[in-house]
SEDO-951231 format. One record per residue (C-alpha): residue in three letters; chain; x, y, z. Coordinates in nm, 4 decimals. Example, Ala and Ser with C-alpha at 12.3 -4.5 7.8 and 13.67 -1.06 7.14 Angstrom:
REM residues 2
<rec "ALA"; "A"; <1.2300; -0.4500; 0.7800>> <rec "SER"; "A"; <1.3670; -0.1060; 0.7140>> 
REM end
This chain:
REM residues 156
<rec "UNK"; "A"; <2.4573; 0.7517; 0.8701>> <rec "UNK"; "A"; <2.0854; 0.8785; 0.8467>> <rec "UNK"; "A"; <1.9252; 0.8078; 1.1506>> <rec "UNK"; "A"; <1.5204; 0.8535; 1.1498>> <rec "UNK"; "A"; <1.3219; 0.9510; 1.5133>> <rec "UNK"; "A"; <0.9621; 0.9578; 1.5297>> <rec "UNK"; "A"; <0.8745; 1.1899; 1.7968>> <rec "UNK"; "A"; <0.5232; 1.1299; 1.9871>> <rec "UNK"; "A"; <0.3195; 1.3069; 2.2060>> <rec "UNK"; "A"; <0.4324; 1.3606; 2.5225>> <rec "UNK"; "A"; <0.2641; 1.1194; 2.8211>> <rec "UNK"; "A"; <0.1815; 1.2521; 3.1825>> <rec "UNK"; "A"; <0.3456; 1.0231; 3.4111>> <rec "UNK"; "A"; <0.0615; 0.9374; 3.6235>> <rec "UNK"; "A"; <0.0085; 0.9141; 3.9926>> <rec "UNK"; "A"; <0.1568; 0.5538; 4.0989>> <rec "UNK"; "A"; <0.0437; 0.5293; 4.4456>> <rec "UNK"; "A"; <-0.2127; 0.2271; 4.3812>> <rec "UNK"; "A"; <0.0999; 0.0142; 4.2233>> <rec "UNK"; "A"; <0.3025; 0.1300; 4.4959>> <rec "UNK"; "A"; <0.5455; 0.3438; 4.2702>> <rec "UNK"; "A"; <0.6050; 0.7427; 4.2247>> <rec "UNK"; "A"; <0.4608; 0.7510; 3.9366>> <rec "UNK"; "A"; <0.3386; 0.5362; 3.6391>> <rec "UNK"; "A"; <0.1772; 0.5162; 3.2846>> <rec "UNK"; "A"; <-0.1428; 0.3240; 3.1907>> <rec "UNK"; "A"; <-0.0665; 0.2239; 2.7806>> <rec "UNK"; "A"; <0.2758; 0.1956; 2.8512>> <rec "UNK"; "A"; <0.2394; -0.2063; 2.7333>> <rec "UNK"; "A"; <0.1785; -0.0711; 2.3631>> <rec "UNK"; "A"; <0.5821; 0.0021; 2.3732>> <rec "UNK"; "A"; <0.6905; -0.3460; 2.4536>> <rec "UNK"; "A"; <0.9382; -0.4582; 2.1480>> <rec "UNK"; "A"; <0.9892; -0.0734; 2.0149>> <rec "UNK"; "A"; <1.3220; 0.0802; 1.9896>> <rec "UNK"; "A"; <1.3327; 0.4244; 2.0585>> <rec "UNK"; "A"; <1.4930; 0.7066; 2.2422>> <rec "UNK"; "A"; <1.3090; 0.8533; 2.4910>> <rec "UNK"; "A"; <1.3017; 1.1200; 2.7672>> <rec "UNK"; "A"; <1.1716; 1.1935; 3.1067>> <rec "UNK"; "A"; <1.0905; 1.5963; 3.0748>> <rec "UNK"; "A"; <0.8955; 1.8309; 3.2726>> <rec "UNK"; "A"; <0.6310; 2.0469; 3.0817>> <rec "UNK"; "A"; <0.6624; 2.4112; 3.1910>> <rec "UNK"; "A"; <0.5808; 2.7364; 3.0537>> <rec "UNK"; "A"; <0.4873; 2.5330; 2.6974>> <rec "UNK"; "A"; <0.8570; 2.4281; 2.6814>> <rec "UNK"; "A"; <0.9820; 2.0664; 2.7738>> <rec "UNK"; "A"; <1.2720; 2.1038; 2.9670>> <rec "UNK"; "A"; <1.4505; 1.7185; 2.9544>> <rec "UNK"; "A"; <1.5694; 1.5753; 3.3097>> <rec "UNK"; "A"; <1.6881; 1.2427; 3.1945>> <rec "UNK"; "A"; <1.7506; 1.0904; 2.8408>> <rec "UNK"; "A"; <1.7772; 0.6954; 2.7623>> <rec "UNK"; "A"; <1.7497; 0.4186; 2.4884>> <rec "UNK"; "A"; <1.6313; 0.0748; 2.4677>> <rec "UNK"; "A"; <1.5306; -0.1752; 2.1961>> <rec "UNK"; "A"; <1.2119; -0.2476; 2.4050>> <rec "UNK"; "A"; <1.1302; 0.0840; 2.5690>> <rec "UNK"; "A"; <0.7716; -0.0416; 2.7145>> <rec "UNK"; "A"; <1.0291; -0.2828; 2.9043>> <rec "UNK"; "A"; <1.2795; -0.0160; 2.9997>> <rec "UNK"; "A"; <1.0298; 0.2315; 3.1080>> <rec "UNK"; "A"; <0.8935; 0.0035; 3.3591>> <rec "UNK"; "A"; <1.2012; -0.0565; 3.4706>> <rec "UNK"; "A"; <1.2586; 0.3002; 3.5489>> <rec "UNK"; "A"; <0.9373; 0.3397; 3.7534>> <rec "UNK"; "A"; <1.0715; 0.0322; 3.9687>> <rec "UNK"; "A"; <1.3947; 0.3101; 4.0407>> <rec "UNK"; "A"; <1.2986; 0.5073; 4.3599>> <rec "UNK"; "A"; <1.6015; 0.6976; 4.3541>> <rec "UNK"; "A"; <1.5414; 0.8592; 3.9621>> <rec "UNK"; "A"; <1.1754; 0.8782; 4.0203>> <rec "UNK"; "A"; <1.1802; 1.0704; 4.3206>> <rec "UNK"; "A"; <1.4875; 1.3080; 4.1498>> <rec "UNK"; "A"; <1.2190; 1.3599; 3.8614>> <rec "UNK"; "A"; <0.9625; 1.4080; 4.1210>> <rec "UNK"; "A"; <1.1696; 1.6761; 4.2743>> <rec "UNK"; "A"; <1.2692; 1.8518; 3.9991>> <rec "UNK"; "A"; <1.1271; 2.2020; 3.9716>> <rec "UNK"; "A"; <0.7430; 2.3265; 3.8945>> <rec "UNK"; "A"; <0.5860; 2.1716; 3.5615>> <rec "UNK"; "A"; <0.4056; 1.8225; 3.4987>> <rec "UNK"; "A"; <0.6388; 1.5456; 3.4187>> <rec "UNK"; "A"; <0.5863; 1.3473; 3.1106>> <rec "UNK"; "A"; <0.7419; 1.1031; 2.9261>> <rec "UNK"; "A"; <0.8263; 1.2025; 2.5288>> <rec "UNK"; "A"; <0.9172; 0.8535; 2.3344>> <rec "UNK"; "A"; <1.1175; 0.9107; 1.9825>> <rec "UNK"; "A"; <1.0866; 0.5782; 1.8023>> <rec "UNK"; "A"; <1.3810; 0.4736; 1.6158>> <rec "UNK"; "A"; <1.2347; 0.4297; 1.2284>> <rec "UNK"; "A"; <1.5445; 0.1624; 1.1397>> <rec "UNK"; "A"; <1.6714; 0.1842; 0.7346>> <rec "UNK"; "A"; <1.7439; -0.1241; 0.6146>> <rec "UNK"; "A"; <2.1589; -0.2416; 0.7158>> <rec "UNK"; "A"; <2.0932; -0.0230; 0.9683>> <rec "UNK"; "A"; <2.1983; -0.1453; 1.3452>> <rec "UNK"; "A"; <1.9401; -0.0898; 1.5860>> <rec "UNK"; "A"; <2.1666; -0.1040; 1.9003>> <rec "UNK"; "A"; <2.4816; 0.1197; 1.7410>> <rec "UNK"; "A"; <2.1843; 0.3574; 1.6335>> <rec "UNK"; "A"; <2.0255; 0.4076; 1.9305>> <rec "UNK"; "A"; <2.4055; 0.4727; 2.0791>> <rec "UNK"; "A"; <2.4449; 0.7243; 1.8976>> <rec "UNK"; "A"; <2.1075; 0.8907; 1.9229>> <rec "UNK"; "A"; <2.1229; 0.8468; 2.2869>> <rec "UNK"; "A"; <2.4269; 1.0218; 2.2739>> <rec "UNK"; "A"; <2.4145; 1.3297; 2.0758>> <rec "UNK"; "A"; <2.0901; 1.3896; 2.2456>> <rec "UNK"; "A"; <2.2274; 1.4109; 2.6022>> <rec "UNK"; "A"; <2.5425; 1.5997; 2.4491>> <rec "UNK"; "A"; <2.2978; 1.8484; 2.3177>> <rec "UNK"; "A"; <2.0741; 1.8554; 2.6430>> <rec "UNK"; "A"; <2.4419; 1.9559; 2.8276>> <rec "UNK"; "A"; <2.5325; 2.2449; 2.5837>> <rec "UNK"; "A"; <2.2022; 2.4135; 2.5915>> <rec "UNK"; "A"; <2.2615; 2.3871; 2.9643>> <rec "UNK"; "A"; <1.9953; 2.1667; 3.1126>> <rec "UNK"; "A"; <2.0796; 1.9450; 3.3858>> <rec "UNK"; "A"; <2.0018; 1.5705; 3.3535>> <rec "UNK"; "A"; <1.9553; 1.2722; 3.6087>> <rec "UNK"; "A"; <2.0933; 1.0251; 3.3958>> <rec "UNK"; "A"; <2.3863; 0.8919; 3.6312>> <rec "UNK"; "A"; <2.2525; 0.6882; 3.9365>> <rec "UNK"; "A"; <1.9555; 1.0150; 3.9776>> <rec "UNK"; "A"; <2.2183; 1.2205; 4.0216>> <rec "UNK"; "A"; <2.2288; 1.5657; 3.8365>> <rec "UNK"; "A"; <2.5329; 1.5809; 3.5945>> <rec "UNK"; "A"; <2.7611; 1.8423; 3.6580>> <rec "UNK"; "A"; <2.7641; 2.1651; 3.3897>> <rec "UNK"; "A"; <3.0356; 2.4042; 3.3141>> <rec "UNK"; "A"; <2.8980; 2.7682; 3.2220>> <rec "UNK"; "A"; <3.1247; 2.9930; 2.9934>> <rec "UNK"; "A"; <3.0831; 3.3101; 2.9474>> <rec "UNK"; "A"; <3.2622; 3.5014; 2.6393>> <rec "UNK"; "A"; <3.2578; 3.8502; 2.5844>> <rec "UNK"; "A"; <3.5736; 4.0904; 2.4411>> <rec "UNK"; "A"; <3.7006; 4.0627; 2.0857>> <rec "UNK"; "A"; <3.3743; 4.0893; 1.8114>> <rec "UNK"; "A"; <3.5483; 3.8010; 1.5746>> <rec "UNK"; "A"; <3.5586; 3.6085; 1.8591>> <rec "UNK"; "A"; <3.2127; 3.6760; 1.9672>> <rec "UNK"; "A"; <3.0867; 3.5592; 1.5944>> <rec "UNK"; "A"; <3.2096; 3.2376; 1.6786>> <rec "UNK"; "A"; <3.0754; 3.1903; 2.0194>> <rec "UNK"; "A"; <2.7846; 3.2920; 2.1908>> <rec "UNK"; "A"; <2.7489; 3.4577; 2.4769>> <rec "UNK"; "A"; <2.7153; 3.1861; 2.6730>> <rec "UNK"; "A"; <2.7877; 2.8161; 2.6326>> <rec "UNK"; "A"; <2.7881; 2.5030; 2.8443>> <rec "UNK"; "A"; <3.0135; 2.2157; 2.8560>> <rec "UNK"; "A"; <2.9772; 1.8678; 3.0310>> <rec "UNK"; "A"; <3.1938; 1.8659; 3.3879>> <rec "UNK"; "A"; <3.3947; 1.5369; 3.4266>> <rec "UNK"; "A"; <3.3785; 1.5088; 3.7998>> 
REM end
């Protein structure tokens, strides 16, 4: 399966006090009805380090949702120096394509690759999901094969 992302330019998430939320977005109605990907990241040191990864066939919908969730807003809030923003990959569907098994998968292998580069995400209840570190050295075949150091997703 091909699978085609759009990536756009990240969004600050915005101060939310005069809505009575943590934080919110002002054109967020121009995603109602898109399918995408998307994550909540903080912006440091020109790097976007991701802190929680979803999907939804109408992400405008599911991202207000999200700023409704005290408990994951205030873990993004909390999360270390940077501004948060909001990155949105739009899922560019090929015809026969499904959107919902699509964005599974994309949803998926992004949070799988978020885990083995070793960032920690909020993406279960705010909670930060657990990370095994490995660390490899000895034997230089061996060493070819793996690097230095690897993560792994911790089933709790």
């Amino acid at each position: 399966m091909n699978l085609e992302i759009k990536w756009h330019h990240p969004i600050t998430l915005e101060d939310g006090d005069d809505e009575n939320l943590i934080y919110s977005i002002e054109e967020i109605q121009e995603w109602e009805d898109v399918p995408a990907v998307y994550m909540f990241c903080r912006n440091y040191g020109g790097s976007l380090v991701p802190l929680y990864i979803g999907r939804s066939k109408n992400v405008g919908q599911r991202i207000t949702q999200h700023f409704n969730t005290t408990k994951m807003m205030k873990s993004i809030q909390k999360s270390p120096k940077g501004e948060k923003v909001l990155v949105i990959g739009e899922f560019i569907p090929k015809p026969g394509q499904s959107i919902d098994t699509s964005l599974k998968v994309i949803e998926k292998t992004l949070i799988e690759h978020a885990l083995t580069e070793g960032y920690e995400l909020i993406n279960k209840s705010g909670t930060k999901t657990p990370v095994h570190t490995l660390s490899f050295s000895g034997y230089k075949v061996a060493k070819d094969f793996s690097s230095p150091k690897m993560y792994a997703k911790s089933k709790r």
